[in-house]
N, C-alpha and C positions, 0 to 999 in steps of 0.2 A: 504493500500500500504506500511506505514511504518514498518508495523510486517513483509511482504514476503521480503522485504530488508535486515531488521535487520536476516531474516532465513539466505538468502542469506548468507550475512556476516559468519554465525555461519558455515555454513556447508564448504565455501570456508577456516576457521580459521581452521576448523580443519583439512581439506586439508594439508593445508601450515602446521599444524605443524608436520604433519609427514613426508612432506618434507625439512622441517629445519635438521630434524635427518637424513634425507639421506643425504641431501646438505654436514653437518660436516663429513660425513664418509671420503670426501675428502678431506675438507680445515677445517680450524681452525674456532671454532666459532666465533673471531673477524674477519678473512678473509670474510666469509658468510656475517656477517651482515655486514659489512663497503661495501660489492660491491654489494651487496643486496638492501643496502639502495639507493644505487649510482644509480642504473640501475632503481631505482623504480621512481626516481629522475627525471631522466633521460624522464622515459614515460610520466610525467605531465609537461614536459618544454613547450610544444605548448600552454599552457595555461597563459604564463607568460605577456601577458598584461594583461589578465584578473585579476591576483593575482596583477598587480603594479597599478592598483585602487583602493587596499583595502586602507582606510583609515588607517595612519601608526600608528593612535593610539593602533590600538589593534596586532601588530608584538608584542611588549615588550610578550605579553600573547602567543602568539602562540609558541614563544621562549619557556617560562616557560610550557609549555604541552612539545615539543618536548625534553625538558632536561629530563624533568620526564622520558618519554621512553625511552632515552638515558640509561636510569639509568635501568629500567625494560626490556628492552630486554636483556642488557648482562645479567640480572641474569637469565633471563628464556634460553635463548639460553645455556648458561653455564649449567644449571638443564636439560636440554630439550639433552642435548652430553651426560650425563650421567646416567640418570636413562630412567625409560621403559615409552614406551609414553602414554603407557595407563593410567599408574597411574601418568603423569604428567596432562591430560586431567582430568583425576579427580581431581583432587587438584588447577586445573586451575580452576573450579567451587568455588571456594571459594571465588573470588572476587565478587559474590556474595552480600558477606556479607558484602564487604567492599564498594560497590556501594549503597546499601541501604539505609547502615546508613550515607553515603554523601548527600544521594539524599534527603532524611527526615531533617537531619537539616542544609544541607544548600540553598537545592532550594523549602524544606518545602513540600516535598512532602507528602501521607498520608499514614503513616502505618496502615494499617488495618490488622481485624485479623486475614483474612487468610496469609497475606503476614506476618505478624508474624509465626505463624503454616508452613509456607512454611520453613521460613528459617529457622526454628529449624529442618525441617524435612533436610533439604541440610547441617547443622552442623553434622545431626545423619549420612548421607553418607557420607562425611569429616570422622569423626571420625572412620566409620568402615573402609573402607581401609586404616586408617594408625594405627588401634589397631591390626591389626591381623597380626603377626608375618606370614613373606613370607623370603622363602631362594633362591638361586640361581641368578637368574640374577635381578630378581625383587629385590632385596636386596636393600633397600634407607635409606643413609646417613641422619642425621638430616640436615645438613648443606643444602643439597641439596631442602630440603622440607622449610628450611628457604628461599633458594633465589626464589622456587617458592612462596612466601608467599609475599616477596616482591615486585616482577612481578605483584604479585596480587594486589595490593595495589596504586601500578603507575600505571598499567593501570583502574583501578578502579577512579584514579584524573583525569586521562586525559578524559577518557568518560564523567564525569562530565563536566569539562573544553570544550566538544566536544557540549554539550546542550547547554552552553554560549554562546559560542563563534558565533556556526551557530545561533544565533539571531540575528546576527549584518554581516554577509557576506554569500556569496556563497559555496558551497561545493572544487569548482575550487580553489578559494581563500587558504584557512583552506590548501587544500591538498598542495598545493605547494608551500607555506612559511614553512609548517610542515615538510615537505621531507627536503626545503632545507636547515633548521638547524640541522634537524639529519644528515646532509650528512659533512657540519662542524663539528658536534661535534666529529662524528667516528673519521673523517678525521685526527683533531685535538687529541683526544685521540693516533690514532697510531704513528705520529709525535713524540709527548711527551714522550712514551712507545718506540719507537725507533723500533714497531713489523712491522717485514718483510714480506709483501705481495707476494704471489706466484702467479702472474698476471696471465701467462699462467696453471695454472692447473684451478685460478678461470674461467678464460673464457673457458675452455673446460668441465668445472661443471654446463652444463646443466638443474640441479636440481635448481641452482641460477635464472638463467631467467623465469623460471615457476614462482620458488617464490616473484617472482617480479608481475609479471603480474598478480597473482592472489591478492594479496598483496594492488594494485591500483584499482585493479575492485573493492574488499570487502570492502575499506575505502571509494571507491566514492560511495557507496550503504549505507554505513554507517553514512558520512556526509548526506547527504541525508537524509535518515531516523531521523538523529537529528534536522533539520531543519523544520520538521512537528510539530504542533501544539500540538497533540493528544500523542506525544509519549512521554517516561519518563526515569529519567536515570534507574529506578530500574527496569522496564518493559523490558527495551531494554538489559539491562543485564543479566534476567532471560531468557532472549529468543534466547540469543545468546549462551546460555549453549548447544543448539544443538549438536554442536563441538564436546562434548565428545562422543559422538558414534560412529564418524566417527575419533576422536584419538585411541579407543579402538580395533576398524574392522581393520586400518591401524598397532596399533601394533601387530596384530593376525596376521593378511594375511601378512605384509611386515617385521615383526619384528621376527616372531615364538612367542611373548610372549607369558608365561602364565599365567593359571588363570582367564580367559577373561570371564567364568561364574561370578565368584566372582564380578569382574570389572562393570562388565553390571547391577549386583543385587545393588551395591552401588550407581552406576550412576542412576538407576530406583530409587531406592528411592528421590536422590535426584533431577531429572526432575520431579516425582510425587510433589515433595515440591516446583517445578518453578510453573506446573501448578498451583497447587490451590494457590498461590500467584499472579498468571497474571487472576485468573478467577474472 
């Protein structure tokens, strides 16, 4: 049950992130995410007795995961408005690497050797879509492939932090202390920043309310999935690479990219390297 959850997740992720790139066509990537988060917020509030039984020992931690995202959405939203989304969907695979080796030394989990071979094989499709010079629209900035790197890496702590945490509460719980510190933090970032919110074009951006909703289905499938026995952060991370076929099909059909052969041979290699790592 925890694998077709965590699928779940991956196929809805990749959903939402080629709705994120439509959502910015209208608003600013801080507008998106601050009413995005709001509205996501928003959909888990009926659950707010159940979340004021959590024992308040463990908020401090739910704080510290939602600051992390704080910090990795805006770089991947900010990556996610400028470059093409297929090859952000491929380079989103790379957290990958950075969940494994969380997972191995700090919840101890067991590198074996295909899970080694795997993720040499998911470094060698990393590395071939960003060695092969591409012109036009596909054209990516380093700076850009840095913030996706970083993205990668926060949410790569939080999924860790996500194994934890559901050992000690409910999926209810986790989701709406989580929401409702990212919904401070934005909140607080635009304050500070003094950036001017465009209320009414947000609410008539359409593309925001999906991503909301989709957004609360994939993470309550996702706590979930963390809170099985059997599952793992490095398992659950190789599986959630789904996503990138459905960022690849999305920037073909909704985007015109190009290249989408090239895109799918690097993405194959590196699902070829999930599989024999999850076998």
């Amino acid at each position: 049950m925890w694998i077709a959850l965590v699928c779940l997740y991956g196929i809805l992720k990749g959903i939402r992130d080629v709705i994120k790139k439509k959502a910015m066509e209208k608003n600013t990537a801080m507008e998106v995410l601050f009413f995005y988060t709001l509205v996501s917020f928003l959909f888990v509030t009926p659950d707010v007795k159940n979340a004021l039984s959590l024992d308040f020992h463990y908020i401090g931690f739910i704080m510290i995961k939602s600051l992390i995202i704080f910090i990795a959405w805006i770089c991947s939203f900010r990556a996610i408005k400028k470059i093409p989304i297929g090859f952000y969907g491929i380079m989103d695979m790379s957290r990958v690497i950075f969940a494994t080796v969380l997972g191995v030394f700090v919840l101890g989990e067991v590198l074996t050797h295909n899970k080694i071979i795997g993720m040499i094989m998911v470094l060698l499709g990393l590395l071939l879509v960003n060695f092969v010079k591409s012109g036009g629209s596909d054209r990516v900035k380093p700076v850009f492939i840095i913030l996706v790197l970083i993205s990668c890496l926060g949410n790569a702590v939080s999924e860790l932090l996500d194994k934890m945490l559901m050992q000690h509460m409910n999926s209810g719980q986790l989701q709406f202390w989580y929401m409702f510190f990212l919904v401070v933090l934005y909140l607080g970032y635009l304050l500070v920043s003094r950036t001017k919110i465009q209320w009414r074009s947000l609410f008539k951006n359409y593309w925001v309310w999906i991503l909301s909703i989709l957004f609360v289905i994939g993470d309550k499938a996702l706590f979930v999935a963390c809170a099985s026995e059997n599952s793992t952060v490095v398992a659950m991370t190789l599986i959630k690479q789904c996503s990138v076929l459905v960022t690849i099909a999305g920037g073909r059909l909704v985007f015109k990219e190009q290249r989408t052969f090239y895109k799918l041979l690097c993405a194959g290699i590196i699902i070829a390297g999930i599989m024999l790592a999850v076998a």
